[in-house]
N, C-alpha and C positions, 0 to 999 in steps of 0.2 A: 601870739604876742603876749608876754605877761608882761603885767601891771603890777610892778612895786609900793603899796599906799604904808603913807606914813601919817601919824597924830589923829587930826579930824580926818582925816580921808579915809582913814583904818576904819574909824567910827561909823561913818556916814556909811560906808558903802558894809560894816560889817564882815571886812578879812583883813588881812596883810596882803594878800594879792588878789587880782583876778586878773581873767585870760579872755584874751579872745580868741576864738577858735583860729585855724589855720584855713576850716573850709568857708568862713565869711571872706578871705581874701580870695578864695578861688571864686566865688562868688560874686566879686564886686562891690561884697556890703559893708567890709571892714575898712575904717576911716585910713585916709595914705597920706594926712598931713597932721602934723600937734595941733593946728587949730580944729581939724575933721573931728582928733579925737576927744577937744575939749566940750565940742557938740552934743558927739554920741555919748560922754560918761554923762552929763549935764540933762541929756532928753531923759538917760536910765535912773538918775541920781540927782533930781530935782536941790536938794541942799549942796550939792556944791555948789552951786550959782551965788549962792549967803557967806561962802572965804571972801574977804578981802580982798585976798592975791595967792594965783595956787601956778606954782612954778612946774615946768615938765622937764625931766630930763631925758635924754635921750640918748644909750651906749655910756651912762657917766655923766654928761655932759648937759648944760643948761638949754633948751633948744626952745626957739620963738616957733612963731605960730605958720610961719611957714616950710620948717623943716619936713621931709617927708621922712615917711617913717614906713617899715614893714613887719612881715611877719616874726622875723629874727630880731627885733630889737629890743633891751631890755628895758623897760618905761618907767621911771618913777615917776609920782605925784608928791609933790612936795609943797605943805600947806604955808600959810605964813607963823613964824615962830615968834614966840615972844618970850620977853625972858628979865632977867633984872639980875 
């Protein structure tokens, strides 16, 4: 699965993406819902839990915390924007 991060999420976590392996699903260990994976980035990357509001896409598309997700999906993290 890669992970698209943008603005603070770039910062925080220190890339433009990151991946989770393919063998954490054959495993059982890699999260299978947007809210699983809001957990696991949040256990690994204590400062996102400090966004305001951090949006997840999912194939494009804005995806709540129940969407399931797989290996083949492509994920942004999309932080809150401000702007004037």
């Amino acid at each position: 699965m890669n992970i698209l991060l943008f603005g603070v999420t770039k910062d925080i976590i220190g890339s433009p993406s990151l991946s989770i392996p393919s063998t954490a699903f054959s495993r059982n260990d890699a999260p299978k819902t947007v809210g699983e994976l809001r957990e696991f980035l949040e256990k690994a990357y204590p400062e996102l839990q400090n966004l305001a509001s951090l949006a997840v896409a999912v194939n494009n598309s804005y995806a709540e915390d129940e969407k399931e997700i797989n290996s083949f999906d492509e994920i942004a993290l999309i932080p809150p924007v401000s702007g004037g």
